[in-house]
C-alpha positions in Angstrom: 0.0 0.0 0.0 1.6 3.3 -1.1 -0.1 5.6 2.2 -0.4 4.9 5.6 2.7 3.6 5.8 5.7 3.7 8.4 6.0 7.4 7.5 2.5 8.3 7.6 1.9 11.6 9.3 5.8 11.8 10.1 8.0 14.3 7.7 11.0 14.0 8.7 14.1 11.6 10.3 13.3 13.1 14.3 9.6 12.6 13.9 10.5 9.1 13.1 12.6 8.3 15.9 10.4 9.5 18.4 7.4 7.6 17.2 8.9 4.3 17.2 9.6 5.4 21.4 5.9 5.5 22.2 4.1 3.4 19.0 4.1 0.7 21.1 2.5 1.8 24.9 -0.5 0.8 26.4 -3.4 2.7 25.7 -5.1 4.4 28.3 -8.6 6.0 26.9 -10.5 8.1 30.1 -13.2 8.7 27.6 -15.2 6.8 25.4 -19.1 4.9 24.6 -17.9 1.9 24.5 -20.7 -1.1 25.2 -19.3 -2.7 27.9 -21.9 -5.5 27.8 -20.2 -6.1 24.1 -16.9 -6.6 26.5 -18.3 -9.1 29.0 -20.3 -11.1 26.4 -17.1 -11.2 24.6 -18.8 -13.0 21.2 -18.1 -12.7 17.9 -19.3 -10.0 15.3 -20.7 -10.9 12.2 -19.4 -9.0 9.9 -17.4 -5.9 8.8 -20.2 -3.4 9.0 -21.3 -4.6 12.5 -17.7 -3.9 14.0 -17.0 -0.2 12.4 -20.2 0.8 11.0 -23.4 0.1 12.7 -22.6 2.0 15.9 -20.5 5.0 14.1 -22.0 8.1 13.6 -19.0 9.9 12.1 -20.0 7.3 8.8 -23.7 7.5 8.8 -23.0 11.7 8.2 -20.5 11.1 5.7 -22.8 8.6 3.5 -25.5 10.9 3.8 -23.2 13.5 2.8 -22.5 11.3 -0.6 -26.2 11.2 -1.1 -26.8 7.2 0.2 -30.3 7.0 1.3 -30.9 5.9 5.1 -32.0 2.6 4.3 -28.5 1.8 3.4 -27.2 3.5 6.2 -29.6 2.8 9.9 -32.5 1.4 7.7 -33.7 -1.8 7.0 -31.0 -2.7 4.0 -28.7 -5.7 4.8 -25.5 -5.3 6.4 -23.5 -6.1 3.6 -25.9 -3.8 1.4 -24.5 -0.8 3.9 -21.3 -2.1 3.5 -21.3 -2.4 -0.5 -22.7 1.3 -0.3 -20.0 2.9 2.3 -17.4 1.0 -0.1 -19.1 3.0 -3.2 -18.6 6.2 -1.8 -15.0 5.8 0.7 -12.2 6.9 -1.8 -14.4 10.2 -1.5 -13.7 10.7 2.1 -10.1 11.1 0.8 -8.6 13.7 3.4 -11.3 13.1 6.0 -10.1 11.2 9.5 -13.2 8.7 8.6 -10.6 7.5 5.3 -8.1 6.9 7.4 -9.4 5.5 10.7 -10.8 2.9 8.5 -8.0 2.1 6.0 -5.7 1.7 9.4 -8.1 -0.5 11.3 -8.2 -2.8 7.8 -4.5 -2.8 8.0 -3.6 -3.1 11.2 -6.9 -5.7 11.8 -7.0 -7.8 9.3 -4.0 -7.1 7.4 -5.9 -5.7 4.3 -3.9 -3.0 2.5 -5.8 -1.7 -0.1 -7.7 1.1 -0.8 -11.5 0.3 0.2 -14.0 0.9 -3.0 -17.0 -0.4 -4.8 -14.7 -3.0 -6.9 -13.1 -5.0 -3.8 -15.8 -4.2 -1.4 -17.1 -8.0 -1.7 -13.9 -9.3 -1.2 -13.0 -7.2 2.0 -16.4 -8.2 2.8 -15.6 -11.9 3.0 -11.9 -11.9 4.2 -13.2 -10.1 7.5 -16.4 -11.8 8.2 -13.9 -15.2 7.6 -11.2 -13.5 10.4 -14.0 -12.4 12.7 -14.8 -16.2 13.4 -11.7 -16.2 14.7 -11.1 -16.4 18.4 -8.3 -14.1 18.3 -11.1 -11.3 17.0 -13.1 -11.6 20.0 -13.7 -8.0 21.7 -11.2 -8.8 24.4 -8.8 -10.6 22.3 -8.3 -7.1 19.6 -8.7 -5.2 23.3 -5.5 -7.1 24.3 -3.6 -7.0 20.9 -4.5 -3.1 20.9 -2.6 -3.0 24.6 -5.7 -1.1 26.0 -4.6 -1.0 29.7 -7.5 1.1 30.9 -10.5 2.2 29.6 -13.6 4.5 31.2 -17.6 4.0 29.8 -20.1 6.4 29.8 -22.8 6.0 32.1 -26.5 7.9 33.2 -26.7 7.6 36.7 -29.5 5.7 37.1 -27.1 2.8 35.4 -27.0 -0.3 37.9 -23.2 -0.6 36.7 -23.7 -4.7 36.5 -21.4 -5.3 33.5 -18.8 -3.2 35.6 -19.0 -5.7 38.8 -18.8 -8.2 36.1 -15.5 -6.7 34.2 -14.1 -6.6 37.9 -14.1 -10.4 38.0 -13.5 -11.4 34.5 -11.1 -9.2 32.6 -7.4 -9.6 32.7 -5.1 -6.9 31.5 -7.6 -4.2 31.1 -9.2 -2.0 33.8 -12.6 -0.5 33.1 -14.5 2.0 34.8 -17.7 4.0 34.7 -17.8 7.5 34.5 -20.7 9.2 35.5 -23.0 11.2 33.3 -26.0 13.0 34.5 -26.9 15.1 31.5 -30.4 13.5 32.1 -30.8 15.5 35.4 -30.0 18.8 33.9 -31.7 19.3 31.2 -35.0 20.7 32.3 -36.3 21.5 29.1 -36.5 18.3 27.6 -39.5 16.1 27.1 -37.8 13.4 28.9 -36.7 15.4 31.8 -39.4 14.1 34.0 -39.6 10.9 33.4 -35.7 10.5 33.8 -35.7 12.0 37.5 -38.6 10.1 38.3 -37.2 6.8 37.8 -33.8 7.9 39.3 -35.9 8.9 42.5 -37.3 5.3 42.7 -34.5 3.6 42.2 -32.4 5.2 45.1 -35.3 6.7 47.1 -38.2 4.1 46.6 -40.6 6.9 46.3 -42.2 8.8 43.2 -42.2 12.0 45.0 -40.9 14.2 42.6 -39.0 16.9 44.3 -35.8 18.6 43.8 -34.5 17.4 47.4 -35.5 14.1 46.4 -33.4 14.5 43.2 -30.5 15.3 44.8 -30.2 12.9 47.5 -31.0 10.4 44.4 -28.0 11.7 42.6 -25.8 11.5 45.8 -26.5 8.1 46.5 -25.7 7.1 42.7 -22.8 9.0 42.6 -21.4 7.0 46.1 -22.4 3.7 44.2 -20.6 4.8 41.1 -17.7 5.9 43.7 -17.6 2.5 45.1 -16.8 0.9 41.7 -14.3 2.6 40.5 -15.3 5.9 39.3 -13.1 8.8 38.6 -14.5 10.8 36.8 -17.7 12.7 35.8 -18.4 14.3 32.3 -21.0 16.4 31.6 -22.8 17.5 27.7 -22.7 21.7 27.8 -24.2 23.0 24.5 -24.1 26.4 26.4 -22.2 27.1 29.4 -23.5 29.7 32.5 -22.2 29.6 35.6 -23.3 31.4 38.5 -24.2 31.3 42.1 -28.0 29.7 42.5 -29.8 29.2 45.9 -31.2 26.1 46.8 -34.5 27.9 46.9 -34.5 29.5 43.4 -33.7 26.3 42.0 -36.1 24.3 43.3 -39.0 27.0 42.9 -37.7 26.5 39.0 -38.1 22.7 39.7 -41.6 23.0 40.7 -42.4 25.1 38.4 -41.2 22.6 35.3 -43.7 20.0 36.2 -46.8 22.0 35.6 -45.5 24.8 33.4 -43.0 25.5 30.5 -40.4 27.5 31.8 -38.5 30.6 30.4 -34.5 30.1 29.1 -33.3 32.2 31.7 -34.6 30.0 34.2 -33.4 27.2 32.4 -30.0 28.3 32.7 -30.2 29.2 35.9 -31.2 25.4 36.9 -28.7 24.4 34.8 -25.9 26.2 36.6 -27.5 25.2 40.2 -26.9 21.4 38.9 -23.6 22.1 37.5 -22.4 23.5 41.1 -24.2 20.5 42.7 -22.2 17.9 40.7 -19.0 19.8 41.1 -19.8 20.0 45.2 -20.1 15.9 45.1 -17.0 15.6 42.9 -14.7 17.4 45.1 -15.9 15.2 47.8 -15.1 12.6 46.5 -11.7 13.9 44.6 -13.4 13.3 41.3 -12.3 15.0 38.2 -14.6 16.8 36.2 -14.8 16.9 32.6 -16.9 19.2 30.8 -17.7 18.6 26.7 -18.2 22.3 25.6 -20.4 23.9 22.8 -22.0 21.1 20.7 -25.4 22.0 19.3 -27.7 19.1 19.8 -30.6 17.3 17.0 -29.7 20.8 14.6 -31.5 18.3 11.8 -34.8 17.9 13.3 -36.1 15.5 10.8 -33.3 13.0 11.8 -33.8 13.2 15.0 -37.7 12.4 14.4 -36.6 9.5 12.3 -33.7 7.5 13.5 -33.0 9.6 17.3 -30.2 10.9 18.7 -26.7 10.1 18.4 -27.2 9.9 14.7 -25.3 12.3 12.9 -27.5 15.4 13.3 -25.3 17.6 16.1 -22.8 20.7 14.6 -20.4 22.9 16.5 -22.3 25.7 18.2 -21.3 29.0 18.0 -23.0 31.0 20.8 -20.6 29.6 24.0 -19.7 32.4 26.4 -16.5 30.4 27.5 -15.3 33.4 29.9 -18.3 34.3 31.8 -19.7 30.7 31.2 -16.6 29.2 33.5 -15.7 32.1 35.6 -17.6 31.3 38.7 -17.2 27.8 38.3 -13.8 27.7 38.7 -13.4 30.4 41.0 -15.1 28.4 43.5 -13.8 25.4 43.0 -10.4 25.8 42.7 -9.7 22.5 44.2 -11.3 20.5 41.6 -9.7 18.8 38.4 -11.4 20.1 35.4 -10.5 18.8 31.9 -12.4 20.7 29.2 -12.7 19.2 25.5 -13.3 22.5 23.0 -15.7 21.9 20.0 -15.6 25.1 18.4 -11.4 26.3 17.7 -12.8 30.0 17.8 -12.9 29.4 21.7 -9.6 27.6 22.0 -7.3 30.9 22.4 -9.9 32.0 25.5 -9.9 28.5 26.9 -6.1 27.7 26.8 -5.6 31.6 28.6 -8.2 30.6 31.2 -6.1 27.3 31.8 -3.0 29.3 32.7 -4.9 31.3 35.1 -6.2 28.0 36.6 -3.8 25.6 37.6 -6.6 23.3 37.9 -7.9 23.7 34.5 -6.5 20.9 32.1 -6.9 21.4 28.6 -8.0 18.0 26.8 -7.8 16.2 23.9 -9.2 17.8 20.3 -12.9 16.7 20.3 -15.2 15.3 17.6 -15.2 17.5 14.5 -11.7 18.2 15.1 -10.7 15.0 15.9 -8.1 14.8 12.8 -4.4 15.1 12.2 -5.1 18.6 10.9 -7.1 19.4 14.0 -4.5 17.5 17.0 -2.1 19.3 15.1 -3.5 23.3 15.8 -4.9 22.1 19.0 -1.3 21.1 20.4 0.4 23.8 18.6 -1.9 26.6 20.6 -1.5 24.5 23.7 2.3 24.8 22.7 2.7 28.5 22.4 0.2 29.7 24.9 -0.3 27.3 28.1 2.4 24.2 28.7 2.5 21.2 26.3 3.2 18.6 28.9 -0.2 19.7 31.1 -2.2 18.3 28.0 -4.3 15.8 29.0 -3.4 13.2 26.3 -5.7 11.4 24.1 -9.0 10.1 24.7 -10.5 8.3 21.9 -14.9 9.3 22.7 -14.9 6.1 20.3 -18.1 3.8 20.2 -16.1 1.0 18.6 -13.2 -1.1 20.2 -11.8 -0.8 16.8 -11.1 2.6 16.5 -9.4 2.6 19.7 -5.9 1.8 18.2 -6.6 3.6 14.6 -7.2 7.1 16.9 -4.8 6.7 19.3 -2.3 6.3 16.5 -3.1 9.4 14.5 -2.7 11.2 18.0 0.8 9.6 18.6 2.1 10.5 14.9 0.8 13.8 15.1 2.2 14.3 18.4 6.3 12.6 17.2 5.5 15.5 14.0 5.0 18.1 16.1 7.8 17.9 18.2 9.8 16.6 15.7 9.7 19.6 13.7 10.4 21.4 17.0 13.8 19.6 17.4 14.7 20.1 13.9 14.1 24.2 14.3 16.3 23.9 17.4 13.8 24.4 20.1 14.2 21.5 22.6 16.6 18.6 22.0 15.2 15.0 21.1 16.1 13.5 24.7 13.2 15.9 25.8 11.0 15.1 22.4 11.1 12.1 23.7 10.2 12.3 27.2 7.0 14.8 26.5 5.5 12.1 23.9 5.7 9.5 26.1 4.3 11.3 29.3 1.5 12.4 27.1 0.5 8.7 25.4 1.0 7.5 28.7 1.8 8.8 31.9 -0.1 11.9 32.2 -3.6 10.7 31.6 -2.4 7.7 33.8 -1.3 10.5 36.7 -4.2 12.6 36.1 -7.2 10.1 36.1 -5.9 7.2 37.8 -3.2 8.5 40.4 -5.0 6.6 43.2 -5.9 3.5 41.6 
């Protein structure tokens, strides 16, 4: 295969040298969707679609995008008539981190190296589903080869956690943890809103008495049981960001008000930020960290949403964050809480990596979502560079909802990172021995230190 090879990503002899130093570390991913029940089961996939495709978001908008109709895509159609129609349209994601997420996880997978389009499609098609029979293509088994050391899930608080008691007993070589993730709680304006704190209620409280007290003593007792097994971390959806100081009072009249009444967006945002500094309180009692996912606008396509839900491919990058008023109280009082915050929209980055160096505690994460590229990693890390302190970056996270991508992402982070400070050594800014200790303690140590000091 003439791309994606051993000097993919990596212009020159430094870059090199310091990628072959950390190509080869465990990966330790604090953030992801993974289906941990996928994990436990621990059974064979069918087929080619089923493992990168029918889970992946990032491909349904890109097939749209081409002009494939859903039916091929989260309809009804056959797997391998999705497949056969993502084939048709791939050498046009050319450029795109989807092109070259998959092409790697052929390579390094199944050892396919050619370029995936409508004339081989049938033939990829077969030599995976043959390979996925295999034992050593069992989730755990590609977990293991892919040296994933720890991982963390995404989890609503009203989550029994069972699959977690079970990875307790039955993994080997991999740690996996809930994080906990009470967007549900939150958002007031939603349809579900009610219905979500009601059954969080009864299941901690045994009671349908729907009360803001009652919701938070619910949310404290979930957040001790998530505490108990394991959790580090909790990580919360901000499509806008206010915070602010909110009585217990004024919220709850707000949460009275909600279930007889719409309410006004001011007084949604002012609920908003009462939860926010509720969840930070129970963090730093239990010396949580606290990551915050800033500026995605939710459902923007309204007829996907109606049709296939959420999590489908309708959600942009907002443009109407108030990064420095939005934090400001938040972390001036809680300046003894570990915040990481993931960016969506770059027009915020120069505010957000300032507000970093005037918060110790602040830690700048890994580029998120739409910027989740080489091009992206590569501005994000340059900024962080120039303006903050490299080594405080948080490392990688892969937010993947497929074990395979786990390895493909994590290795377009490392490249980008050896390139970076490659090019550094060769402009005579730092010499290679220190190169060399910044990419590893960003693959490795410093999301280790940071998430799982204690563990």
């Amino acid at each position: 295969m003439d791309f994606l090879n051993n000097d993919y990503l990596l212009t020159n002899t430094k870059a090199k040298n310091i990628y072959n130093e950390i190509r080869d570390l465990p990966i330790i991913d604090p953030h992801n969707h993974s289906d941990l029940k996928e994990i436990i089961d621990n059974e064979n996939w069918h087929d080619i679609w089923e493992v990168e495709g029918q889970t992946d978001h990032y491909i349904w908008q890109l097939m749209r995008r081409m002009g494939i109709e859903e039916e091929k895509i989260t309809g009804n159609a056959s797997n391998k008539e999705k497949w056969k129609a993502f084939a048709e349209v791939f050498p046009s994601f050319a450029l795109n981190p989807v092109f070259e997420w998959m092409q790697l996880d052929l390579k390094n997978s199944f050892g396919i190296q050619k370029l995936l389009n409508s004339n081989n499609a049938d033939e990829i098609w077969e030599i995976t589903k043959s390979k996925l029979q295999k034992d050593d293509y069992k989730p755990r088994s590609l977990l293991n080869k892919m040296k994933v050391e720890i991982m963390c899930t995404t989890d609503d608080p009203v989550s029994d956690l069972k699959y977690h008691k079970k990875a307790k007993n039955e993994l080997e070589n991999l740690e996996v943890y809930p994080t906990w993730r009470p967007d549900n709680y939150s958002k007031i304006e939603k349809s579900n809103w009610q219905r979500n704190v009601l059954k969080l209620i009864e299941k901690y409280l045994d009671t349908n008495n729907l009360s803001l007290n009652n919701l938070l003593k619910a949310l404290e007792l979930s957040h001790s049981y998530f505490d108990k097994l394991g959790c580090v971390s909790s990580d919360h959806d901000l499509p806008e960001l206010m915070s602010k100081e909110v009585s217990f009072k004024e919220a709850e009249n707000i949460f009275d008000k909600k279930l007889n009444q719409e309410l006004r967006n001011n007084e949604i945002i002012i609920f908003k930020a009462f939860m926010l500094n509720y969840y930070a309180e129970l963090n730093r009692k239990k010396g949580w960290i606290m990551q915050l996912h800033i500026g995605v606008k939710r459902n923007y396509r309204q007829s996907l949403l109606d049709e296939v839900g959420i999590n489908s491919g309708g959600d942009i990058i907002g443009s109407e964050v108030n990064i420095v008023d939005g934090l400001s109280y938040l972390l001036n009082k809680f300046e003894d809480l570990k915040f990481v915050a993931y960016i969506i929209n770059d027009n915020y980055l120069q505010s957000l990596v300032s507000i970093a160096r005037a918060f110790p505690n602040l830690n700048l994460g890994s580029s998120w979502w739409f910027n989740d590229s080489a091009y992206g990693m590569n501005k994000h890390l340059n900024h962080i560079a120039a303006v903050d302190i490299l080594a405080k970056q948080t490392g990688m996270v892969t937010d993947s909802r497929k074990i395979l991508s786990y390895a493909s992402r994590t290795e377009v982070y490392r490249r980008t990172l050896a390139n970076l400070l490659g090019e550094s050594v060769l402009k005579q800014q730092l010499p290679i021995s220190l190169a060399e200790k910044i990419a590893v303690d960003l693959s490795y140590n410093r999301p280790l230190e940071l998430f799982f000091k204690n563990k």
